[in-house]
C-alpha positions in Angstrom: 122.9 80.4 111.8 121.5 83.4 110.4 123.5 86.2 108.8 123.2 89.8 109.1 123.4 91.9 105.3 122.6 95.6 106.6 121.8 97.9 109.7 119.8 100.9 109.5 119.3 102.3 113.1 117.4 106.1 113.7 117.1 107.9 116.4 118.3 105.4 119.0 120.0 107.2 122.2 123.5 108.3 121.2 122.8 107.5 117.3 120.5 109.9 114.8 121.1 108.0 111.3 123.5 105.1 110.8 122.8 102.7 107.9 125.4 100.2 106.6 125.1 97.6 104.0 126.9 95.0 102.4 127.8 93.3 105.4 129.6 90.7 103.7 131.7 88.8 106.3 130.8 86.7 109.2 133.0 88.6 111.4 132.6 92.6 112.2 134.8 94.3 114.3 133.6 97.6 115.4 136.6 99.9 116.6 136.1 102.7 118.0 137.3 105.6 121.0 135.0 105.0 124.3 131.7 106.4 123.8 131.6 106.3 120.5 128.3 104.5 120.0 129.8 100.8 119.7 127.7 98.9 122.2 124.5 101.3 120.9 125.0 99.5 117.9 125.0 95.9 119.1 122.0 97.0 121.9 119.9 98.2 118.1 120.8 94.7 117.1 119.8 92.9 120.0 116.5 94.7 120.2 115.7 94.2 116.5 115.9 90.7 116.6 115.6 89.9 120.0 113.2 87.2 121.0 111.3 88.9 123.8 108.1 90.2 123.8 108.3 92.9 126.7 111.2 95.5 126.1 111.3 98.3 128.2 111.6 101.8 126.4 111.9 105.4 128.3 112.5 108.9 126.7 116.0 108.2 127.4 116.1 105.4 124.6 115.7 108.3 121.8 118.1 110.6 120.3 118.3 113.8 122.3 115.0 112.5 124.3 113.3 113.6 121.5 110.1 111.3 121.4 108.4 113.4 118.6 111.5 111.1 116.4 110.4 107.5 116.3 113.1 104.7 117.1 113.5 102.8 114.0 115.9 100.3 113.5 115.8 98.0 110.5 118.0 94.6 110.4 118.3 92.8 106.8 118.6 89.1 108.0 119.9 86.2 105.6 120.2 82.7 105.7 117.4 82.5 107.3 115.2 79.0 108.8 113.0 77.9 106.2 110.2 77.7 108.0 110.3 81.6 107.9 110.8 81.3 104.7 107.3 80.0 104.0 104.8 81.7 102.1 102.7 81.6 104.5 104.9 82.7 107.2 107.5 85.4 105.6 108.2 83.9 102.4 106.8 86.1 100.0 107.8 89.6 101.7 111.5 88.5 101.0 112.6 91.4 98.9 114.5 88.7 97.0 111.5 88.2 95.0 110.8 91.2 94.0 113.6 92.6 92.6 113.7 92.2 89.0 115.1 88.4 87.6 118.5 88.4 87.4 118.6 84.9 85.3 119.9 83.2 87.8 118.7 80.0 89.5 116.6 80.9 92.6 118.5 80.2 95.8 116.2 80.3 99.6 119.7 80.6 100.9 120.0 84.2 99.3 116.4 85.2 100.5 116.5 88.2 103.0 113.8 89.6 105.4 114.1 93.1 106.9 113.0 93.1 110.0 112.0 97.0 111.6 111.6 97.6 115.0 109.7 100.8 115.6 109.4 102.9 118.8 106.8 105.9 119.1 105.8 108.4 121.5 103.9 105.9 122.7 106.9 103.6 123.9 105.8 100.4 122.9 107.8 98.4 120.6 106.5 97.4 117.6 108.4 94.5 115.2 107.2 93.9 111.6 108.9 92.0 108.2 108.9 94.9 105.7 109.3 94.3 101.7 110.9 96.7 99.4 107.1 97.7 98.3 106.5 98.8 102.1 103.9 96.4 103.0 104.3 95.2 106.6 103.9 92.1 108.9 104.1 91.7 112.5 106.7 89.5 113.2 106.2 87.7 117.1 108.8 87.0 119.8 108.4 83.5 118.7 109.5 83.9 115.2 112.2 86.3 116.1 113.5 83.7 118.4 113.9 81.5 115.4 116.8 83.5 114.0 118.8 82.8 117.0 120.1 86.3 117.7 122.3 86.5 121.3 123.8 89.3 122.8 127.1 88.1 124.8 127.7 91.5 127.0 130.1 92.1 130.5 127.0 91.5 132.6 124.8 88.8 132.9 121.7 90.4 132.9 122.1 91.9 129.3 122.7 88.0 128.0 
């Protein structure tokens, strides 16, 4: 099962900049008064690394309605299957290799992809693998599938 390292979500309804890293456990708990933005989160989550190819966005999905402010919402993803891990698939966007060698023994288990889903005026959803040097790959519904992302909510038509 993949693991999630780091959020980054901007401009997405109730949210205008929220980044988190080191997400070091297998379990988060996000606490919070109602309304907060708690489920806005997990819905960021869902989109980034959900597996279909047809997501509905309105002006509503922005911050403030504001459609002049891209959606952006990046997801680092590790532990990943290998076969995204290939070089010819993902494998060599993995900001893992580029950052500078520590001395340590190369581990595929420790290699990351971030994964940014980008909204525009335009309303259509756009998914690509981005490295640390900004170079980016579209990443399909297929592959994104692969990851094995699911969304458990209180009504069975946001499964």
């Amino acid at each position: 099962m993949s693991k999630i390292e780091s959020i980054t979500i901007n401009n997405f309804r109730g949210i205008k900049s929220l980044e988190t890293t080191s997400l070091s456990e297998r379990l988060i708990i996000l606490i919070g008064r109602g309304d907060s933005g708690k489920s806005t989160i997990l819905t960021a989550i869902n989109y980034a690394l959900s597996p279909a190819w047809n997501l509905s966005f309105s002006d509503l999905d922005f911050y403030n309605q504001d459609i002049c402010n891209p959606i952006e919402i990046n997801v680092s993803v590790s532990e990943l299957p290998s076969s995204l891990l290939k070089d010819h698939k993902f494998g060599l966007l993995s900001p893992s290799l580029s950052e500078e060698d520590s001395g340590e023994k190369f581990d595929p288990g420790k290699m990351t992809l971030n994964i940014r889903l980008r909204v525009d005026d335009s309303l259509e959803p756009k998914w690509t693998v981005i490295n640390n040097f900004g170079t980016e790959v579209p990443i399909s519904a297929t592959d994104r599938a692969k990851i094995g992302a699911t969304l458990v909510a209180d009504y069975c038509d946001n499964h």
